[in-house]
NUTIZA-277369 format. One record per residue: chain; x, y, z of N, C-alpha, C in turn. Coordinates in steps of 0.02 Angstrom, whole numbers. Example, Ala and Ser with C-alpha at 12.3 -4.5 7.8 and 13.67 -1.06 7.14 Angstrom:
<sites>
c | n.xx | n.yy | n.zz | ca.xx | ca.yy | ca.zz | c.xx | c.yy | c.zz
A | 660 | -284 | 390 | 615 | -225 | 390 | 660 | -165 | 390
A | 642 | -112 | 354 | 684 | -53 | 357 | 645 | 2 | 394
</sites>
This chain:
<sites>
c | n.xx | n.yy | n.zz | ca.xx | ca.yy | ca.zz | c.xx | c.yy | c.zz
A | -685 | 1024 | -334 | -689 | 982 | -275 | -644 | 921 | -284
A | -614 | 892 | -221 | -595 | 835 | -215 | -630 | 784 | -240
A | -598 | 722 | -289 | -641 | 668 | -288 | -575 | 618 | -293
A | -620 | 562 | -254 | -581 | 479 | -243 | -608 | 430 | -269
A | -592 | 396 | -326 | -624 | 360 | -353 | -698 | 371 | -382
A | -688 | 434 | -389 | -762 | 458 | -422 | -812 | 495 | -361
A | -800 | 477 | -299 | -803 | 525 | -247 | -809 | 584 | -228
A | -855 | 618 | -207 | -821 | 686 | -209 | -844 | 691 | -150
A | -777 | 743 | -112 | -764 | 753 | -35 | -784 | 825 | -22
A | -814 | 834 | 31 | -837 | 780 | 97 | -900 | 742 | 96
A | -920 | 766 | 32 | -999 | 756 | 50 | -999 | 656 | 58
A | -979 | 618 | 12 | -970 | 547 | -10 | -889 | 529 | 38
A | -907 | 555 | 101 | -812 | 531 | 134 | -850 | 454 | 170
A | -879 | 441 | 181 | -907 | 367 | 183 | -886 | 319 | 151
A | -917 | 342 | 79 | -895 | 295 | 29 | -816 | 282 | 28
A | -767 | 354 | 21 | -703 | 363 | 12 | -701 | 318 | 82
A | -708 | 320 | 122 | -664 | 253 | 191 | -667 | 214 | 166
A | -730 | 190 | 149 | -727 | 107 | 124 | -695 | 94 | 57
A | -662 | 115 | 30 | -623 | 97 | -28 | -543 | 125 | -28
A | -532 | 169 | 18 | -460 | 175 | 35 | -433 | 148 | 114
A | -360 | 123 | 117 | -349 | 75 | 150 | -266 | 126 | 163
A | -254 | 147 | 235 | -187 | 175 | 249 | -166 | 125 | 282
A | -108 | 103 | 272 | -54 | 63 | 315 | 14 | 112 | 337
A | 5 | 114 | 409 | 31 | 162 | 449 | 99 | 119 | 479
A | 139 | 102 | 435 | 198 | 44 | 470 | 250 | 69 | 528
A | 241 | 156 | 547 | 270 | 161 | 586 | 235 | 144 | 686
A | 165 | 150 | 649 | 127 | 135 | 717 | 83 | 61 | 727
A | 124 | -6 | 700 | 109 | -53 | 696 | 127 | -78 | 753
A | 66 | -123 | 810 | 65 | -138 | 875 | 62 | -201 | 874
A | 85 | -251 | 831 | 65 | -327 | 837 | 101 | -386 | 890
A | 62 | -403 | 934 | 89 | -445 | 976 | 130 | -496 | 933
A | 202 | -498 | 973 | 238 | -549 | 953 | 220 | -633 | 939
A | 174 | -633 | 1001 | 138 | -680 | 997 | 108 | -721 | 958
A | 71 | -690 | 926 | -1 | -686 | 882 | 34 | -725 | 815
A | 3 | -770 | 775 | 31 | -786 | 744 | 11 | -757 | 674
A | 51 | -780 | 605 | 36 | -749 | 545 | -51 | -770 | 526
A | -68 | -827 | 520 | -140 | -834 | 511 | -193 | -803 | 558
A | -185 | -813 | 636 | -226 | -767 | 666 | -241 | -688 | 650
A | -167 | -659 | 645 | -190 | -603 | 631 | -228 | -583 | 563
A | -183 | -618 | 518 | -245 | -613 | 447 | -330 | -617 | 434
A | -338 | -665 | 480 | -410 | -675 | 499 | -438 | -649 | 534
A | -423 | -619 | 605 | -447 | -565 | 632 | -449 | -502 | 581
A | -405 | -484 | 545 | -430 | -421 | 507 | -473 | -441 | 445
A | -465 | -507 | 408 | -500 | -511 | 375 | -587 | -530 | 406
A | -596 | -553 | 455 | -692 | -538 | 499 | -699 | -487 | 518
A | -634 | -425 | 529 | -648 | -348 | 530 | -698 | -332 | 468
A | -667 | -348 | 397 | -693 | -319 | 360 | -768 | -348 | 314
A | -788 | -414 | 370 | -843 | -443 | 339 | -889 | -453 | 384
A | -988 | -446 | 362 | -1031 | -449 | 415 | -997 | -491 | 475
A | -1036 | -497 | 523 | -1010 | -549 | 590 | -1049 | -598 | 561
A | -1119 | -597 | 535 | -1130 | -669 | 496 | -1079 | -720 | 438
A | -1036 | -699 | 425 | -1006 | -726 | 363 | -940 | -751 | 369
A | -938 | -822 | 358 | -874 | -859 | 397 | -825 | -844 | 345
A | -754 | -828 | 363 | -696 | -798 | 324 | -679 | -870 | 327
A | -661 | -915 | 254 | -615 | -978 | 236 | -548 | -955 | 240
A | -525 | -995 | 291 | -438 | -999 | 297 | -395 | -986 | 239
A | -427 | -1034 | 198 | -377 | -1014 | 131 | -379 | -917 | 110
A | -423 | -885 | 127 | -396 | -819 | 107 | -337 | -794 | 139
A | -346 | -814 | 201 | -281 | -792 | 238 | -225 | -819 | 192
A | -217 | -891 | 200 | -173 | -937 | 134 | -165 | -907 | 77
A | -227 | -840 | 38 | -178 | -817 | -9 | -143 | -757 | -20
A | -167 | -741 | 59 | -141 | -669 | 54 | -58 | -703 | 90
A | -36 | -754 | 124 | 19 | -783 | 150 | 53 | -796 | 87
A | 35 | -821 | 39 | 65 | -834 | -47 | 78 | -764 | -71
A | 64 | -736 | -62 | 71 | -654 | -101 | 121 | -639 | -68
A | 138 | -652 | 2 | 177 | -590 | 63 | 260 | -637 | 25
A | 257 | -713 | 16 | 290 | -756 | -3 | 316 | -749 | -88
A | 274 | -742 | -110 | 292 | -716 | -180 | 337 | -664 | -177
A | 325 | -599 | -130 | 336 | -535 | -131 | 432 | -547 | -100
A | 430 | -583 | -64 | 483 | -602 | -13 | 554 | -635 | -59
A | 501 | -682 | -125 | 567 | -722 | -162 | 606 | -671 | -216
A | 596 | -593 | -205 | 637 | -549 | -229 | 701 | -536 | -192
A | 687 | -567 | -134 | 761 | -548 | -103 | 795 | -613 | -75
A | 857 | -598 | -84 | 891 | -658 | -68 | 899 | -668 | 7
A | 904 | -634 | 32 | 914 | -658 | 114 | 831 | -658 | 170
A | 798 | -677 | 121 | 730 | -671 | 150 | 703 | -736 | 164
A | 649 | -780 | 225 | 648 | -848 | 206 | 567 | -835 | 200
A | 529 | -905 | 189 | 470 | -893 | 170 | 422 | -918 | 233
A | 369 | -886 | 234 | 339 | -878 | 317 | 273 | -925 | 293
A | 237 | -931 | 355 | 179 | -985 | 329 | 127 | -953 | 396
A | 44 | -976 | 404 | 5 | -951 | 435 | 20 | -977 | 527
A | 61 | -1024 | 532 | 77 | -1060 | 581 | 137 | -1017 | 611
A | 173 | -971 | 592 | 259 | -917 | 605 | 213 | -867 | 637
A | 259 | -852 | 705 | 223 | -809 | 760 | 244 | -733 | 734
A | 227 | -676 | 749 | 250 | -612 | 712 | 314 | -594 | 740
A | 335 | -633 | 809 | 409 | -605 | 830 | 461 | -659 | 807
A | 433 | -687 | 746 | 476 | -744 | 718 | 498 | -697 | 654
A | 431 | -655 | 621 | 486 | -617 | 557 | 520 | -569 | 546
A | 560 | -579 | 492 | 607 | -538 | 494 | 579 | -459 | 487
A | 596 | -395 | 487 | 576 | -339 | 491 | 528 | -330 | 413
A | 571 | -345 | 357 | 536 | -351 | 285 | 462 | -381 | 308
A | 481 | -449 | 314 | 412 | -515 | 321 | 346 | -486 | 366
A | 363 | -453 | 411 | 330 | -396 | 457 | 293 | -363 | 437
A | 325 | -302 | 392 | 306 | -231 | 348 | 269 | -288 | 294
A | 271 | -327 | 256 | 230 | -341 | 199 | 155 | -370 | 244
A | 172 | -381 | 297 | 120 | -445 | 349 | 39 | -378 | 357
A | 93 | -316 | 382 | 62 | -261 | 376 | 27 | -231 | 317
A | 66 | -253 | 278 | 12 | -212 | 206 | -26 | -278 | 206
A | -14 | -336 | 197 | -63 | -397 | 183 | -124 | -386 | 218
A | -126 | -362 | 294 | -181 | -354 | 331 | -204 | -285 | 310
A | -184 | -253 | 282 | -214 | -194 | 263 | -256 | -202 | 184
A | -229 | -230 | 139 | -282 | -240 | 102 | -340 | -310 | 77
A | -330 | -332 | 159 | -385 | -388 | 176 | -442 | -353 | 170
A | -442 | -322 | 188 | -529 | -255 | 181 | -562 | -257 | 127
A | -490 | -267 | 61 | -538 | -249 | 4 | -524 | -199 | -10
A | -512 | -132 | -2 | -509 | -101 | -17 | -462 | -65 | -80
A | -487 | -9 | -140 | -448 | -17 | -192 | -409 | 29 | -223
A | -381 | 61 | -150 | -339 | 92 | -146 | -290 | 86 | -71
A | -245 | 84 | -92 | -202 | 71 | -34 | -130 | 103 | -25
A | -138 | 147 | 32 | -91 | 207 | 47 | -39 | 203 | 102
A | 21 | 166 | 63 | 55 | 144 | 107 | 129 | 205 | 130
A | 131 | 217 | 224 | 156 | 265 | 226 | 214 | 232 | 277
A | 296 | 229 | 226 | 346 | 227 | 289 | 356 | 276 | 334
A | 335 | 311 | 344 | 364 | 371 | 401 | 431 | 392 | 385
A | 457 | 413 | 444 | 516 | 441 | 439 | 565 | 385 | 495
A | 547 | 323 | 519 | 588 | 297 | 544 | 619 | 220 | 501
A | 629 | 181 | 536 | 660 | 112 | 522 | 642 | 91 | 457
A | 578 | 128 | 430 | 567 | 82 | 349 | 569 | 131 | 305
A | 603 | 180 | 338 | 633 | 224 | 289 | 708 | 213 | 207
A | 753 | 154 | 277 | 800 | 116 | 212 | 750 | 78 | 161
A | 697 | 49 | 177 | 662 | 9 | 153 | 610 | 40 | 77
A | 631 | 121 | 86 | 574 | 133 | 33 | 612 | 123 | -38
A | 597 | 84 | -73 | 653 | 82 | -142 | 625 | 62 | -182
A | 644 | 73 | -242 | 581 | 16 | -305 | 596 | -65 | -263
A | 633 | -73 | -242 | 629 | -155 | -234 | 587 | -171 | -190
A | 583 | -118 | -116 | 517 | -128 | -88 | 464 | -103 | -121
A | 450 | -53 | -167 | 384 | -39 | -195 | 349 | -94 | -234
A | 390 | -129 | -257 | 379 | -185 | -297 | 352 | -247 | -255
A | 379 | -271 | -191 | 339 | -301 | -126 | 268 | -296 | -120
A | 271 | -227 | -97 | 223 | -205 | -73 | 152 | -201 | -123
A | 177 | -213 | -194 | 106 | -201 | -254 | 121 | -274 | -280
A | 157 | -321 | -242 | 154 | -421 | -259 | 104 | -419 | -209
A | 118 | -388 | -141 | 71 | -409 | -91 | 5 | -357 | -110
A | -2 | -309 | -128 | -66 | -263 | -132 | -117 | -311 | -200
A | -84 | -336 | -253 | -125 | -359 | -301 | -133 | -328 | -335
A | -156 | -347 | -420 | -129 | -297 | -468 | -222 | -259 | -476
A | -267 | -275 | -446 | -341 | -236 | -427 | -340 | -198 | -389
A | -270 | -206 | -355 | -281 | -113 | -303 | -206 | -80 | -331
A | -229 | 0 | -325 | -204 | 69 | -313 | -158 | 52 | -275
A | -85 | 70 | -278 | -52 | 75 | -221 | -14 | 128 | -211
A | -35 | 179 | -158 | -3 | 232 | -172 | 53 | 248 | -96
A | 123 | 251 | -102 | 178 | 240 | -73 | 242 | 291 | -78
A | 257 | 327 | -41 | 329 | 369 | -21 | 392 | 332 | -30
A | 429 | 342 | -95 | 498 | 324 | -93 | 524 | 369 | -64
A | 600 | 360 | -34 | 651 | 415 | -33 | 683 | 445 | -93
A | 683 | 398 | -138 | 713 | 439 | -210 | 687 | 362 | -257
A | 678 | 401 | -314 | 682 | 357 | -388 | 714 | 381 | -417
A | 784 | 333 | -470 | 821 | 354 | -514 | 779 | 399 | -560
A | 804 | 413 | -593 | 802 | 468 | -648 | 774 | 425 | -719
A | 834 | 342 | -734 | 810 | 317 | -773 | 744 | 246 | -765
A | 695 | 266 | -706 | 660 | 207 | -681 | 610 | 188 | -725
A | 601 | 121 | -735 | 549 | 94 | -780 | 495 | 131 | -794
A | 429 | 115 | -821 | 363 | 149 | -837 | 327 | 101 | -791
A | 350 | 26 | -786 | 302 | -20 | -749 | 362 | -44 | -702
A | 302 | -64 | -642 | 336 | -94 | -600 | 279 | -147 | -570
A | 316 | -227 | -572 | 278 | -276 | -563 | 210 | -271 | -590
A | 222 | -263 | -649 | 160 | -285 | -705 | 120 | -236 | -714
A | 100 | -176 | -669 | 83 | -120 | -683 | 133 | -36 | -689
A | 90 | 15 | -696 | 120 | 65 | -713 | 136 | 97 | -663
A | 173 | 140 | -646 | 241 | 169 | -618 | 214 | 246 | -631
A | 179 | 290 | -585 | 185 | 367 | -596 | 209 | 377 | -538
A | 281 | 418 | -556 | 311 | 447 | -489 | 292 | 511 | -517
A | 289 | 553 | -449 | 274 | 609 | -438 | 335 | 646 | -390
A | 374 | 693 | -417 | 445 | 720 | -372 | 395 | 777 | -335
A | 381 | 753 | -271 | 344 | 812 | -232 | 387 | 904 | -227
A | 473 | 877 | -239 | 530 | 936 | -234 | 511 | 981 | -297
A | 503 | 938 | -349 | 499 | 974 | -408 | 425 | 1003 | -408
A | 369 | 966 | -399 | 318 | 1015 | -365 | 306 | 1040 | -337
A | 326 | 1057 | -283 | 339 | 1125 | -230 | 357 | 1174 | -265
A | 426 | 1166 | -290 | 462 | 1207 | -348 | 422 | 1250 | -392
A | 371 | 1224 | -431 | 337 | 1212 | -471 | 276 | 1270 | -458
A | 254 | 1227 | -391 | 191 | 1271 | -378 | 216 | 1352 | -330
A | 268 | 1342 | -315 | 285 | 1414 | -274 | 324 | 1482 | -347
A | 301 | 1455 | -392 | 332 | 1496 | -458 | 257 | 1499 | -513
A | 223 | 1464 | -474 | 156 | 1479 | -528 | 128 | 1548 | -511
A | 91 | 1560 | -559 | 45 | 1621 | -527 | -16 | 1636 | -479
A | -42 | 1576 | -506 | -81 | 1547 | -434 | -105 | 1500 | -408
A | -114 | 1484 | -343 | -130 | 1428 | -309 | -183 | 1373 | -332
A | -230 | 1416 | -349 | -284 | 1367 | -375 | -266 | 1328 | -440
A | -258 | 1365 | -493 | -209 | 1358 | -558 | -163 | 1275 | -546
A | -108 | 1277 | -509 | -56 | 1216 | -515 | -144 | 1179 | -462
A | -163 | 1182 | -404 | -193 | 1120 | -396 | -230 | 1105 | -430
A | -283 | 1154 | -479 | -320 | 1111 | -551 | -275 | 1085 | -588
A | -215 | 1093 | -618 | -171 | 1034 | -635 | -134 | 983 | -620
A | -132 | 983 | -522 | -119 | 928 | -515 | -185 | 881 | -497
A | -232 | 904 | -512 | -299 | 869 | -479 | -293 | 835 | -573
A | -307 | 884 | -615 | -298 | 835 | -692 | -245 | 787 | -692
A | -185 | 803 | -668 | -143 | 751 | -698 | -140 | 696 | -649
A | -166 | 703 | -574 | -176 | 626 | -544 | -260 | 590 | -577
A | -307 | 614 | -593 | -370 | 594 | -615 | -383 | 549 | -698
A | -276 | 568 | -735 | -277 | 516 | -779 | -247 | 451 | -767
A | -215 | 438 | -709 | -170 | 409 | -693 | -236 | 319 | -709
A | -211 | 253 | -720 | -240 | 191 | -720 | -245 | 164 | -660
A | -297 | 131 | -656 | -322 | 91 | -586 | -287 | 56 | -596
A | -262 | 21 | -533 | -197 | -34 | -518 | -127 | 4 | -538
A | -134 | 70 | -534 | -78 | 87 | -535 | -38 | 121 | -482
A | 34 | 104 | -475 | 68 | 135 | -425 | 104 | 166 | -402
A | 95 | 222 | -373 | 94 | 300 | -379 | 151 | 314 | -321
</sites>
């Protein structure tokens, strides 16, 4: 059987919602309007009773993270909770998006460029963004278009398992049987380290 975090599916898919977190950046609807702190706070009282007042400063540190993540690139400027969302740049945007995505908490986080506009964007340099802004307590699991051949073991302070889906296809259409390669790829993602990014 499937298991997520110790999970096992379907029976425990409850539990599995509340601890995995998809950020869908191709179907991101955010009013231009709206500014960077509002929206942080609206998703962050998403993810807490309606009794329980969310302190501004969380928003403030998930805005430090998106900012941290940002001073990797040189043509990037640094945004604050007061910058409206049709003020950032496309990067400042996509990280604004994972920031509100792992306001939840949640400790795994499955971030998916699609196949359009943040497709140039999938690279170790954005993977590396995206796990400044995820935090080194969550999972971040993310679609490059390619990783060199000679790419680190860690990336931003944690570990680095790429997985060549080509070479596993490959792989599993030459095995003998089906069940066979997915009990080994079910072993070899089940050793992989928490906070690591996949």
């Amino acid at each position: 059987h499937l298991q997520v975090l110790g999970h096992g599916l379907p029976s425990e898919a409850a539990e599995v919602a509340g601890a995995v977190t998809l950020v869908d950046l191709e179907s991101r609807r955010l009013d231009a309007s709206t500014t960077v702190g509002d929206a942080l706070l609206e998703r962050l009282r998403l993810a807490q009773p309606w009794f329980r007042r969310v302190p501004a400063r969380t928003a403030l540190g998930l805005v430090g993270r998106i900012n941290l993540a940002l001073d990797a690139f040189d043509d990037e400027e640094q945004i604050d909770i007061h910058r409206t969302i049709g003020e950032l740049s496309p990067l400042a945007a996509t990280l604004l998006n994972v920031a509100m995505g792992v306001a939840d908490g949640a400790r795994v986080t499955v971030v998916d460029a699609g196949d359009g506009e943040f497709t140039s964007t999938s690279t170790l340099g954005f993977a590396a963004a995206v796990a400044a802004v995820a935090g080194l307590d969550t999972t971040v699991v993310i679609g490059l278009d390619r990783v060199s051949a000679g790419a680190a073991d860690t990336l931003g302070g944690r570990p680095l398992v790429v997985v060549d889906l080509d070479a596993s296809a490959a792989s599993a259409a030459s095995a003998p049987s089906a069940s066979a390669s997915a009990s080994a790829s079910a072993a070899s993602a089940s050793v992989a380290s928490e906070g690591a990014l996949r």
